[in-house]
matplotlib code that plots the C-alpha trace (Angstrom):
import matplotlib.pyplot as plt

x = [-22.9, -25.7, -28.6, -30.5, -30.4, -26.2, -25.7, -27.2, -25.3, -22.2, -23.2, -24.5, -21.3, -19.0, -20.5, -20.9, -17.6, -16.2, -16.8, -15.0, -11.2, -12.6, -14.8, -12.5, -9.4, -11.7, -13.3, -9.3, -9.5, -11.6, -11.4, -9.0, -8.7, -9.7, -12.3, -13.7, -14.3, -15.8, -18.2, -18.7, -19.5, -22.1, -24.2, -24.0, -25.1, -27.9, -29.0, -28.6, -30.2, -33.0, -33.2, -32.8, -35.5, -37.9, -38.4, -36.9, -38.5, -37.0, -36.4, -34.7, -32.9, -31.2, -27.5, -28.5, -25.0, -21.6, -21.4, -23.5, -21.5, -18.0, -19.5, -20.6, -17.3, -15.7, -17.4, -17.3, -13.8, -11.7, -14.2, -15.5, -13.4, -9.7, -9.8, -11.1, -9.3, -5.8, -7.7, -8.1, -5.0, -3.1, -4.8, -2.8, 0.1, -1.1, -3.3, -6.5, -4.9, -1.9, -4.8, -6.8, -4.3, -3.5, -6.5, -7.1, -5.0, -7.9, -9.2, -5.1, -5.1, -8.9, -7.8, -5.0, -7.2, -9.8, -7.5, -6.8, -10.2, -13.1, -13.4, -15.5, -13.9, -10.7, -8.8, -8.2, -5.6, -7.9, -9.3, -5.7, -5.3, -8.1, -7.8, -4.4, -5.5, -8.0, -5.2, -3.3, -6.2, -6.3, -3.2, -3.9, -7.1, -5.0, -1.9, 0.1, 3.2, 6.2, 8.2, 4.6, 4.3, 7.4, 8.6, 7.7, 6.2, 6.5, 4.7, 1.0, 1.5, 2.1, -0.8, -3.0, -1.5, -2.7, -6.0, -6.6, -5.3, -7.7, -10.3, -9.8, -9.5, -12.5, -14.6, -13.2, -13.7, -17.4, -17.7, -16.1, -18.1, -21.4, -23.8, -27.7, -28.7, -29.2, -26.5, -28.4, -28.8, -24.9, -23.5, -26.2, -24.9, -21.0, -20.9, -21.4, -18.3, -16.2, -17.3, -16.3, -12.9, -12.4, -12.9, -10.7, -8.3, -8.6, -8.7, -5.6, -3.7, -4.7, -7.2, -10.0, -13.6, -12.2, -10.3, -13.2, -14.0, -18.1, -18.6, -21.3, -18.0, -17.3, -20.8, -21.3, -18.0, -19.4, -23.0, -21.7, -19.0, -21.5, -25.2, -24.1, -20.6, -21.1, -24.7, -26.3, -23.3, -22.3, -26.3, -25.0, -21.5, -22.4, -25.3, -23.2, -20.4, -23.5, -24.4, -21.4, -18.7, -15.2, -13.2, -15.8, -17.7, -14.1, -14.1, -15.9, -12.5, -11.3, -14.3, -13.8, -11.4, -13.2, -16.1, -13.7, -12.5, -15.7, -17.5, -14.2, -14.9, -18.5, -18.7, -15.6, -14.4, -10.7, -10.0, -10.0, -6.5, -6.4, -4.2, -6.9, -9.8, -7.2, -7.6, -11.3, -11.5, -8.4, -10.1, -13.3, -11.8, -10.2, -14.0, -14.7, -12.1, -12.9, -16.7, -16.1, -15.1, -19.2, -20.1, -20.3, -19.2, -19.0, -22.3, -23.5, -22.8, -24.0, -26.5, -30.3, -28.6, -26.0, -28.1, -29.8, -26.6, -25.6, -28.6, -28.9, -25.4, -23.7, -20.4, -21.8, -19.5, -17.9, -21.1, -23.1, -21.3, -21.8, -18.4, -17.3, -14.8, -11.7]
y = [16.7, 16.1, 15.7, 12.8, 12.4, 13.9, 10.8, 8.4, 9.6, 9.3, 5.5, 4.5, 6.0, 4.7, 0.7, 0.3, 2.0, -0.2, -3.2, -1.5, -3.3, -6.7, -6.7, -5.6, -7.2, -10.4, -9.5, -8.7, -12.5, -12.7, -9.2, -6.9, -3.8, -1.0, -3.6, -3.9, -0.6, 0.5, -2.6, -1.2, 2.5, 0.7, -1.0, 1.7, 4.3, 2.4, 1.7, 5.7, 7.6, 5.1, 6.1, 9.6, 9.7, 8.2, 10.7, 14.0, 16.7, 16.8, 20.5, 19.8, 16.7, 18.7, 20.2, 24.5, 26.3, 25.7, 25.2, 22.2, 20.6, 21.6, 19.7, 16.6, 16.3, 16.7, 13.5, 11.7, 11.9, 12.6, 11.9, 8.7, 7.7, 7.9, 7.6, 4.0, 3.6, 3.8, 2.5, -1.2, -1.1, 0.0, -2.9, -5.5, -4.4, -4.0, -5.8, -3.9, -3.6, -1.2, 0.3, 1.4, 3.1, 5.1, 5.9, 7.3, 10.1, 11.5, 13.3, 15.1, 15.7, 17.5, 20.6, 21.2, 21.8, 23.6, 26.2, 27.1, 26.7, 27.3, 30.6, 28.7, 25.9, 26.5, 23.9, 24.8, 24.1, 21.7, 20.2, 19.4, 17.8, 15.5, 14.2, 13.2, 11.6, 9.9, 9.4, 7.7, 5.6, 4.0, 3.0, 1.3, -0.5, -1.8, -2.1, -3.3, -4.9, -2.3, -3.9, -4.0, -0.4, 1.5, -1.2, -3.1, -2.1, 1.3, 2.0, 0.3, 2.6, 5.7, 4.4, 4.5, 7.8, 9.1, 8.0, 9.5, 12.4, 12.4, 11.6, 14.9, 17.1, 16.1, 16.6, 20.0, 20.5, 19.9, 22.2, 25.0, 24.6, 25.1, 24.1, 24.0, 20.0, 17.9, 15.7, 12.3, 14.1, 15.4, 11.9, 9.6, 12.4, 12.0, 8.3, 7.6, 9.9, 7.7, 4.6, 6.2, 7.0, 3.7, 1.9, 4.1, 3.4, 0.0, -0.3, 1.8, -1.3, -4.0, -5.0, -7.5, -8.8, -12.7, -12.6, -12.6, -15.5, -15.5, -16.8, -16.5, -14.9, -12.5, -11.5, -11.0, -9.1, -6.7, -6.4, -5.5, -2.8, -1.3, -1.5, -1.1, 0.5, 1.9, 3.8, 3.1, 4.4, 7.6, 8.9, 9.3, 10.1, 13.1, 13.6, 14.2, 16.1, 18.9, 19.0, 18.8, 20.4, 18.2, 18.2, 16.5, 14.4, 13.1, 11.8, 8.4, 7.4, 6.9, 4.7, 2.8, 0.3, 0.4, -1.2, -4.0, -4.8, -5.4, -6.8, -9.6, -10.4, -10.8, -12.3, -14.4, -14.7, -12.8, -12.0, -7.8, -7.6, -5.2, -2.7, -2.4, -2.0, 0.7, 2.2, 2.6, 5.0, 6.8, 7.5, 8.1, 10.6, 12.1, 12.3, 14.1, 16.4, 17.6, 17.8, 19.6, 22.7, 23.1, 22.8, 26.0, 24.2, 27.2, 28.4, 25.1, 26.2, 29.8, 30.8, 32.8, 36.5, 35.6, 34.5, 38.3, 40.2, 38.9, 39.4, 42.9, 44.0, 43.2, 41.6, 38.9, 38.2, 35.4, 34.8, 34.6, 32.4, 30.1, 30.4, 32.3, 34.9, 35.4]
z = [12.7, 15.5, 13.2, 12.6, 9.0, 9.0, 11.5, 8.8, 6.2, 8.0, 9.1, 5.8, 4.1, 6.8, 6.8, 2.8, 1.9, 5.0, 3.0, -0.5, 0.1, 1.3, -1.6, -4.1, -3.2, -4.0, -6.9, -8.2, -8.7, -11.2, -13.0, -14.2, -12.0, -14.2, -16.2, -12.4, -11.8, -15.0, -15.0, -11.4, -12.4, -15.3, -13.1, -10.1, -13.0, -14.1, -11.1, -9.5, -12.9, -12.9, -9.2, -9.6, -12.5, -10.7, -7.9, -9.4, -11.7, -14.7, -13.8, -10.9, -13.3, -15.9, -14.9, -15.8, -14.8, -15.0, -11.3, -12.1, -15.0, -12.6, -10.2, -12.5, -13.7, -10.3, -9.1, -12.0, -13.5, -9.9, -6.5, -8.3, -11.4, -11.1, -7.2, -7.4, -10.8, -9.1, -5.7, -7.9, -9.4, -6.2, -4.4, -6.4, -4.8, -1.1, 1.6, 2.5, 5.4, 3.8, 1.3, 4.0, 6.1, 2.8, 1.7, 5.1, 4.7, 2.3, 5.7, 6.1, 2.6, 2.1, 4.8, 1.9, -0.9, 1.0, 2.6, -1.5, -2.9, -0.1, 2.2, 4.4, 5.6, 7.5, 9.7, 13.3, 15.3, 17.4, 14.4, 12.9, 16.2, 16.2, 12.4, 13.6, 16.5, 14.3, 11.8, 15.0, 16.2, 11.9, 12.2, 15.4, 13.7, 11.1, 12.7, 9.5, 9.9, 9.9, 6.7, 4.4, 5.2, 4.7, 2.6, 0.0, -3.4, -3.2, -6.6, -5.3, -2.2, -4.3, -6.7, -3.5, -2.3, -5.7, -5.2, -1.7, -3.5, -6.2, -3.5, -1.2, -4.4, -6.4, -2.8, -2.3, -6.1, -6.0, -3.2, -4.9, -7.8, -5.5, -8.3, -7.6, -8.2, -5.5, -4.2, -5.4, -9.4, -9.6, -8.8, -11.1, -13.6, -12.5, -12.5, -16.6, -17.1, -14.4, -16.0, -19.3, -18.1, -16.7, -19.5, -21.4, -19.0, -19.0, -23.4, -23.1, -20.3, -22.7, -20.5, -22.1, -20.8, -22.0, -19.1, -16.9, -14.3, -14.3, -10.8, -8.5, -6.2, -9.0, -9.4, -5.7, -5.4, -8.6, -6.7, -3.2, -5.0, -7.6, -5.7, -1.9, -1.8, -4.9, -5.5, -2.2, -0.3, -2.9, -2.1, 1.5, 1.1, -1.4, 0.4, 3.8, 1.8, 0.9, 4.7, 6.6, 3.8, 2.6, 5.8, 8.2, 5.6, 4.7, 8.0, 6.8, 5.7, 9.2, 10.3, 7.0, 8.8, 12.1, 10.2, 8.1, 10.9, 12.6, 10.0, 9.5, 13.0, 13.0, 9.4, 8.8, 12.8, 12.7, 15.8, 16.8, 18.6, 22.4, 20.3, 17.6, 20.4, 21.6, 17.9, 18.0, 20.9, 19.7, 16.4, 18.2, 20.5, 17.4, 16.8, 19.7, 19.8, 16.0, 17.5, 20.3, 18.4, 17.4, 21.2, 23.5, 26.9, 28.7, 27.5, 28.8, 32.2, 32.0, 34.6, 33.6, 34.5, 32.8, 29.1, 30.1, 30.8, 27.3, 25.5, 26.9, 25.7, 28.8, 30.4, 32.7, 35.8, 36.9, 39.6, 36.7, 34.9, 37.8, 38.7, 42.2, 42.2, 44.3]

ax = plt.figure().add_subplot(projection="3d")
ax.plot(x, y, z, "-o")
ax.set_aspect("equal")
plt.show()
């Protein structure tokens, strides 16, 4: 994940989505959960086909193969619809706070599904040990109190467990498919079919648009969760799941409270505790840890004869390694 334009995906995807349970736990005073989303998933689809239309071919527009139309249903009805559906709903039951811890476990969750459905993407042991550093360094961020977590209302927490769930699958899912549109055309096509389910889901609760609040909050809480968290931020996330593959790009979800947190400091002046500065570089070292699997340290230190003993076939000895021998 060292290039330039991986890097901005994974900023993009980790800022806007950072902002999703701020913005959502206040837009649940105005709307009703699954009438949120679905409203959401309208405007964001709008907003991403028109995109999409604009500056694709409409060869390159049209889904051709059934990898294609696996992997528009994969991001519409599980990466996109019923992960936020129950996301919504969960959050009436939990503080961001609690939310976010859960829905961190998407990363834990993703090596699961990929070690069924992908040949390529294996955990190693060093890997398992970074997520759950990173997993470590979340709860640190967040530090919710002890009761609210274990306790409480268990039913929100197993609603948001089933989200992350639905999250990591649906990622892994439209990797497995490995269809041939672009990451920006799968997920303007995926998004009408997660709107759709929402509001079936949300006729079938009883939900009704007369128990809307039209306030310039409500509209701003829509806005932020359907144009920046929502289309903006799915044209990186999907973008970096193409490059990168589910495990790592599901990494976003551990800088997700890194970035609330921030942004509550620098926005709305909450304080950022010692133990949650302590959580940062614990998550980040997660980071590196996961990272350093891609990096050839001891290559780093090889000597010239040593590069030609290899490239010629050879052994190269400790002296060329740059080492000295006993």
């Amino acid at each position: 994940m060292v290039e330039r334009r991986t890097l901005v995906f994974f900023a993009v995807a980790s800022v806007l989505f950072g902002g999703t349970f701020v913005a959502a736990k206040a837009g649940l005073a105005y709307f009703p959960p699954l009438l949120f989303v679905a409203l959401r998933f309208d405007v964001a689809a709008a907003a991403l086909l028109g995109y999409a239309a604009l500056t694709t071919s409409r060869e390159d527009l049209l889904p051709r193969t059934r990898g294609d139309a696996a992997g528009i249903l994969a991001t519409g009805i599980l990466a996109i619809g019923l992960t936020n559906a129950l996301l919504f709903v969960g959050q009436q039951y939990a503080s961001s706070a609690v939310a976010s811890i859960v829905f961190s476990l998407n990363p834990i969750l993703t090596p699961v599904f990929a070690a069924v459905l992908l040949s390529d993407e294996r955990l190693s042991a060093r890997g398992a040990a970074g997520m759950l550093l990173g997993l470590v360094g979340v709860g640190l961020v967040v530090s919710p109190d002890p009761a609210n977590l274990l306790g409480g209302d268990a039913v929100g927490k197993a609603i948001l467990f089933a989200g992350a769930v639905s999250g990591a699958l649906g990622s892994v899912l439209i990797r497995w498919a490995d269809g041939d549109l672009s990451s920006t055309v799968r997920t303007a096509w995926g998004l009408p079919f997660g709107a759709l389910l929402c509001h079936l889901l949300s006729w079938s609760a009883g939900e009704s648009a007369a128990s809307i609040s039209w306030t310039p909050e409500a509209l701003a809480a829509l806005g932020y969760v359907a144009l920046f968290a929502g289309a903006l931020a799915y044209i990186a996330y999907f973008g970096l799941l193409d490059v990168t593959g589910a495990i790592r790009a599901n990494l976003v979800f551990y800088l997700v409270p890194v970035v609330a947190s921030l942004g509550g400091w620098a926005l709305l002046g909450e304080d950022i505790s010692a133990l949650a500065v302590g959580g940062f570089l614990t998550i980040f070292a997660g980071f590196a840890v996961i990272g350093s699997e891609s990096i050839d340290v001891r290559g780093r230190f090889r000597s010239p004869s040593a590069e030609r003993a290899l490239t010629d076939g050879g052994r190269p000895t400790d002296e060329q390694y740059g080492c000295e021998s006993d």
